[in-house]
C-alpha positions in Angstrom: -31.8 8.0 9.3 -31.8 5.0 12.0 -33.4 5.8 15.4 -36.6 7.2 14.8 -38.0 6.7 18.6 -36.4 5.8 22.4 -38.6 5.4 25.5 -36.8 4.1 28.8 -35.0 6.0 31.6 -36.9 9.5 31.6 -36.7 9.7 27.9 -39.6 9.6 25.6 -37.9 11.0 22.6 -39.2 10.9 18.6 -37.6 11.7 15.9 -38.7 15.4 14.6 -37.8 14.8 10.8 -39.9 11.4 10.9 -42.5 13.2 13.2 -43.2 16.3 12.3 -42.4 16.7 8.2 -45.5 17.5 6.4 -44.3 14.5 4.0 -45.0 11.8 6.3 -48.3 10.7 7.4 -48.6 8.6 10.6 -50.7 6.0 9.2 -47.8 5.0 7.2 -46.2 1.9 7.6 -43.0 1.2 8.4 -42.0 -1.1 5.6 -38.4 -2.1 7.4 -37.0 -1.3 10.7 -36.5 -3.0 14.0 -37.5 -3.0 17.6 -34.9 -3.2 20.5 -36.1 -3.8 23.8 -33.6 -4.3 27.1 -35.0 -6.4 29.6 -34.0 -7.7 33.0 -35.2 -11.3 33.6 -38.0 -11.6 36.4 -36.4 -12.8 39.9 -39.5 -14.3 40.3 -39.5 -16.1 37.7 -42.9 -14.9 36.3 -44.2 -14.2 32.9 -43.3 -10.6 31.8 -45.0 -8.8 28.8 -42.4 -6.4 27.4 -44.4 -4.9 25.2 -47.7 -4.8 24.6 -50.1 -1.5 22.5 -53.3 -2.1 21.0 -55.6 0.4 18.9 -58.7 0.7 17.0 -58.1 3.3 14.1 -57.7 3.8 11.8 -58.2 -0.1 11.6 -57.9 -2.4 14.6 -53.9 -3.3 15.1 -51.1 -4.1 17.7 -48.5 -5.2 18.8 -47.6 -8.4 22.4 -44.1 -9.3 22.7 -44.0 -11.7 26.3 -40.9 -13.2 28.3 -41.8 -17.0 29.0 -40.1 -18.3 32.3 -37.6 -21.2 31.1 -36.2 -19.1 27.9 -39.1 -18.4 25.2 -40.6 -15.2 23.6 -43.7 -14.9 22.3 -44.3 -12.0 19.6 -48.1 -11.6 18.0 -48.5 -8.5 15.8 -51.9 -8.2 14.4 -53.4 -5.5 11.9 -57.1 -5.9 10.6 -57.7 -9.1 10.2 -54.2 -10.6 9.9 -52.2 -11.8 12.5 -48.3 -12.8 12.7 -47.7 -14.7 15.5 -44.0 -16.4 16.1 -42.4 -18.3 19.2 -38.3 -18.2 19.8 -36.9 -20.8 22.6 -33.8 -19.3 23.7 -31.2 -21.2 26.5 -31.3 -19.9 29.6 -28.5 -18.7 31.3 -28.4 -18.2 35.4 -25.7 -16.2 34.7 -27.3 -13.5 32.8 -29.2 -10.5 34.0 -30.1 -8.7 30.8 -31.3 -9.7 27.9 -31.3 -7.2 24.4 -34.2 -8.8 22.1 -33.9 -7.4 18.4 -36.9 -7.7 16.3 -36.7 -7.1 12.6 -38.2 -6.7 9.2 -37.9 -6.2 5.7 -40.9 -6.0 3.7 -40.1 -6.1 0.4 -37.7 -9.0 0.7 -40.5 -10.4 2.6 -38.6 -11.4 5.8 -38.8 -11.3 9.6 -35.6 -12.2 12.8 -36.1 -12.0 16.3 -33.1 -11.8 18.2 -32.4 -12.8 21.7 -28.8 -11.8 22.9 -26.9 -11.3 26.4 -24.5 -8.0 26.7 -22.4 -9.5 29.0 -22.1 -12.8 26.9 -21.3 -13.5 23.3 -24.2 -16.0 22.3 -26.8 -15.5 20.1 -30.6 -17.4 19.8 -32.3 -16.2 16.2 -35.4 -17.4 14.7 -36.0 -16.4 10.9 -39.8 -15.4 10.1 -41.7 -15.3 6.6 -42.8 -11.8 6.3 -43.8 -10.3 9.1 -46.7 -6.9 10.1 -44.8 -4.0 9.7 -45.4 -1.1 12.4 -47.6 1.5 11.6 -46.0 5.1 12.5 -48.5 6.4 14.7 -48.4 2.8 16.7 -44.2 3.9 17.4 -45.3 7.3 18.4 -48.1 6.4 20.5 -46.0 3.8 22.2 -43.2 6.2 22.6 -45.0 9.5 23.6 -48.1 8.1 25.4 -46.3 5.1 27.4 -49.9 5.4 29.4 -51.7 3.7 26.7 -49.5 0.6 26.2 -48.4 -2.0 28.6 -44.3 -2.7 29.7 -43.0 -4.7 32.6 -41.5 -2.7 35.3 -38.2 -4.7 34.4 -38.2 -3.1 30.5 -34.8 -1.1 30.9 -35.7 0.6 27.5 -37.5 0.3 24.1 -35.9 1.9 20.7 -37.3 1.8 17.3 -35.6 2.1 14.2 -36.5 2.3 10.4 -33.0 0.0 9.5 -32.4 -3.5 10.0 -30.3 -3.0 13.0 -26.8 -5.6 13.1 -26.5 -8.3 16.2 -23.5 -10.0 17.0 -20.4 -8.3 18.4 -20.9 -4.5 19.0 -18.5 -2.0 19.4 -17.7 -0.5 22.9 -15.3 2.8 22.7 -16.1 6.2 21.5 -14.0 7.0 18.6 -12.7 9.7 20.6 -10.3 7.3 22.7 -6.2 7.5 22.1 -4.8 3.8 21.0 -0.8 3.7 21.2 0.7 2.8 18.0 4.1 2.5 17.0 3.5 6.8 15.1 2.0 7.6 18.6 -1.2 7.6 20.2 -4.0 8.4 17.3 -8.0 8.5 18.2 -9.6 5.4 17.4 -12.1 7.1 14.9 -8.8 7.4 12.4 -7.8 4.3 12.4 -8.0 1.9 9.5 -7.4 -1.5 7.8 -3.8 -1.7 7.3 -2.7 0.5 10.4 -0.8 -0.8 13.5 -1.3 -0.9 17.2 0.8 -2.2 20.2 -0.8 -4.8 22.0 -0.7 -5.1 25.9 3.0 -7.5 25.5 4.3 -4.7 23.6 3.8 -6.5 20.0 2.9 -4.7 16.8 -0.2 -5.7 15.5 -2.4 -5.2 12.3 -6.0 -3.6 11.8 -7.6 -6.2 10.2 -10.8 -4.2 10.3 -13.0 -1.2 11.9 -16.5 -1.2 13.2 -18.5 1.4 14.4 -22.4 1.5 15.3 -24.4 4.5 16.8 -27.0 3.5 19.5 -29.5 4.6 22.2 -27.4 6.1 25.2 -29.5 3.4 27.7 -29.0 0.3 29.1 -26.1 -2.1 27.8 -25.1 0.8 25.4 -25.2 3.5 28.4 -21.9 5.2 28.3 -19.1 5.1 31.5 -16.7 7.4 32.1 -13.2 5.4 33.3 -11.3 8.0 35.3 -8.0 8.4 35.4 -5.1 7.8 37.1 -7.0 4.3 37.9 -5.6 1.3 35.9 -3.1 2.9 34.7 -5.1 5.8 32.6 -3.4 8.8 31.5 -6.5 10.6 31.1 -10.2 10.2 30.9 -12.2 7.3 28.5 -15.8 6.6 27.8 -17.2 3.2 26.6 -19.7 0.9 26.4 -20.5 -1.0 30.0 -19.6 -4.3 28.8 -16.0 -3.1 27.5 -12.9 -4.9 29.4 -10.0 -3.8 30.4 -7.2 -6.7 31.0 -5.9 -6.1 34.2 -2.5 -7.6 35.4 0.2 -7.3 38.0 1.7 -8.0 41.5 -2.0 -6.8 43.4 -3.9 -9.2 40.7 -1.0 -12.1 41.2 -1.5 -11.4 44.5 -5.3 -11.1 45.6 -6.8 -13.0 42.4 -3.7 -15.6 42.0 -3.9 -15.0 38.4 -1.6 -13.8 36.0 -4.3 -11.3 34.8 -8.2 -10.5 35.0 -10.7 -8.9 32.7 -12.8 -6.0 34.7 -16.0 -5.0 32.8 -16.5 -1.1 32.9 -20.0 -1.1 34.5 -18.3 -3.4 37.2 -16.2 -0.1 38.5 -19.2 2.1 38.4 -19.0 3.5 42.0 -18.2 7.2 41.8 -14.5 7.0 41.8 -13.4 4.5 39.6 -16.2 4.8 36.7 -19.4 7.2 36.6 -22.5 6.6 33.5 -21.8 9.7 31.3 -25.0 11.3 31.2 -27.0 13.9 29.2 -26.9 11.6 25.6 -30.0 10.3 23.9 -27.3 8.5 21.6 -23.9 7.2 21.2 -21.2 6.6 19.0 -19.4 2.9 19.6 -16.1 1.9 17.2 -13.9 -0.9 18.0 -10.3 -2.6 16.1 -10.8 -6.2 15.1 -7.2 -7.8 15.4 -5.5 -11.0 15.0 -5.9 -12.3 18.2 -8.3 -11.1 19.6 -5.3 -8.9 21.5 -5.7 -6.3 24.3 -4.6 -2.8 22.9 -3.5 0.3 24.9 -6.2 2.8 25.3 -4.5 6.1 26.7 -2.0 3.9 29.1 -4.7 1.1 30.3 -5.0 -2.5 28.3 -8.9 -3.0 26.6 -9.8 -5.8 24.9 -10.3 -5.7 21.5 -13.2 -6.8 19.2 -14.1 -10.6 20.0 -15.2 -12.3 16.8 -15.4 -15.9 18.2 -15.5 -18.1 15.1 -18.1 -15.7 13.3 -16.0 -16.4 10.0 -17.5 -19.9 9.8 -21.2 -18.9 10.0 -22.0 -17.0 6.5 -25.6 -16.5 7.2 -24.5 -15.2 10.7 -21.5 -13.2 9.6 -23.8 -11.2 7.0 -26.1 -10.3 9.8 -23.8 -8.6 12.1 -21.3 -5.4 11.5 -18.1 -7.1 10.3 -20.6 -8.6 6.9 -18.2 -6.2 4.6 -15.0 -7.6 6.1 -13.2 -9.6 3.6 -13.3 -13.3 4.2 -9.4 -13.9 4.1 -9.1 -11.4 6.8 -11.6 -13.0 9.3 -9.8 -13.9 12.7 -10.9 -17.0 14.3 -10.7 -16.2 17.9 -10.2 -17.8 21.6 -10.9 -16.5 24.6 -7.8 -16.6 26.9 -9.7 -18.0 29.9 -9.3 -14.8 32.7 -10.9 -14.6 35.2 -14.1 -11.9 35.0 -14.0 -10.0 38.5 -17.6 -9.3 39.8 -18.3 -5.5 41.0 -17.5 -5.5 45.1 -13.8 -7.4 43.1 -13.4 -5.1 40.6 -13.9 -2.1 42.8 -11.4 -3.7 45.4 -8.4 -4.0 42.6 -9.1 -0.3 42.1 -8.2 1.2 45.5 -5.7 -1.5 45.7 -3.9 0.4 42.5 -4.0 3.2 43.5 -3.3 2.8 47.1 
């Protein structure tokens, strides 16, 4: 089991075999899990309390997690007469819109992280905690199924429990469902594995070094968009992640951009034509390649980038957090990004009539 409860965009969803099995009382506590929560940051620049639930039985108990203008979060969990309390300063970034905050905790290794990261970005802030509160059961399903009786900032996008320390760091963004060309054909993604080829956007042959996958709530950053086809080049129909980018090149590019190519987020060609959010999932299923070099591959006839690693390889602690901690070491990557140019939406959407014009 993961995902035990999601509440954001019409959904207030719990998890029936956690929920409603005679073996689990309420008052339980969750002795390891985590707590997602998707914010936009405050145009305003004003304080914004993400979460916030108190009660008063069976003992007294809750749970404040606040946005501080400037980059800082403030988390206070409190049951009876104990209180954890913990403060992570995070840059700031006027480039970034949404923020994913990750809280989590493992009980009997005594332990606490909260997370701030940026979907559109690859940086991480992390604090470390001594052993933090754990959530009582009833606290996730009041939260979830009586929103009423806690407090979240109208820019929450969503909140998501979960009884597993959940990974950060680089998440996969296709459905496994997706054709990849390789040199025996194109083969969904899902059967792909260390060892296997794949041609890259130049037409090279290029190793699986490793395979990721991750399922997640279908909201926010992990809401899934349908690329249509024929644009960029698709053969047929793909759905990922809204942060997934294709590499884009050609005379229209060369031309209107002055670049030999461009990376075009998904949720940047989300317009009707182009790119629609797939909807009717409470969760999805991401997987991604990690290559070499961090090369584009060829997902049903259109270039996507594959899994960026950075220079994860050098960071143990770091690496063992994330979903590439059973890689082998030797096989690590140390990656670069190439420098393209990132095309906002009204560009984006402007390249795709222009290909298909």
């Amino acid at each position: 089991m993961t995902w035990v409860a999601i509440s954001g965009g019409g959904v207030n969803w719990v998890c029936p075999e956690m929920f409603q099995s005679p073996e689990v009382r309420r008052d339980h506590l969750l002795a390891r899990g985590s707590l997602l929560i998707e914010t936009r940051l405050s145009p305003e620049g004003r304080p914004q309390t993400l979460l916030s639930y108190q009660r008063r039985y069976p003992w007294a108990g809750g749970i404040s997690l606040q946005a501080i203008p400037g980059g800082g979060l403030v988390l206070v969990l409190s049951q009876a007469d104990d209180v954890f309390h913990t403060v992570l300063d995070y840059k700031r970034d006027a480039r970034t819109d949404v923020l994913r905050i990750t809280f989590s905790w493992d009980g009997p290794q005594r332990w606490g992280r909260l997370v701030v990261e940026r979907p559109e970005a690859d940086t991480v802030d992390e604090i470390l905690t001594p052993a933090p509160l754990p959530l009582m059961l009833e606290d996730v399903y009041t939260m979830t199924r009586r929103p009423q009786l806690c407090e979240t900032d109208r820019d929450v996008v969503f909140f998501a429990v979960s009884d597993a320390v959940e990974p950060i760091g680089p998440m996969p963004s296709l459905t496994g469902g997706v054709p990849v060309a390789t040199p025996r054909g194109y083969r969904a993604l899902r059967d792909l594995r260390f060892g296997d080829t794949v041609f890259s956007r130049d037409d090279a042959v290029v190793p699986v070094l490793h395979t990721v996958a991750r399922t997640v709530p279908a909201l926010g950053s992990f809401r899934p968009v349908r690329l249509r086809a024929p644009y960029f080049g698709l053969a047929r129909d793909v759905v990922v992640a809204p942060h997934q980018r294709l590499v884009i090149g050609g005379s229209e590019v060369e031309y209107i951009f002055g670049r030999e190519a461009v990376l075009v987020p998904a949720i940047s060609l989300v317009n009707g034509f182009a790119a629609v959010f797939e909807e009717g999932h409470r969760l999805v299923r991401y997987a991604h390649l990690l290559l070499p070099g961090n090369e584009a591959m060829i997902v049903a006839g259109a270039a996507m980038e594959s899994l960026y690693a950075g220079r994860l390889g050098r960071n143990r602690e770091r690496l063992a957090a994330t979903l590439l901690a059973d890689c082998p070491r030797h096989l690590m990557p140390a990656h670069h990004r190439a420098g393209y140019q990132v095309l906002r939406p009204f560009e984006a959407i402007t390249l795709a009539e222009a290909r298909v014009a």
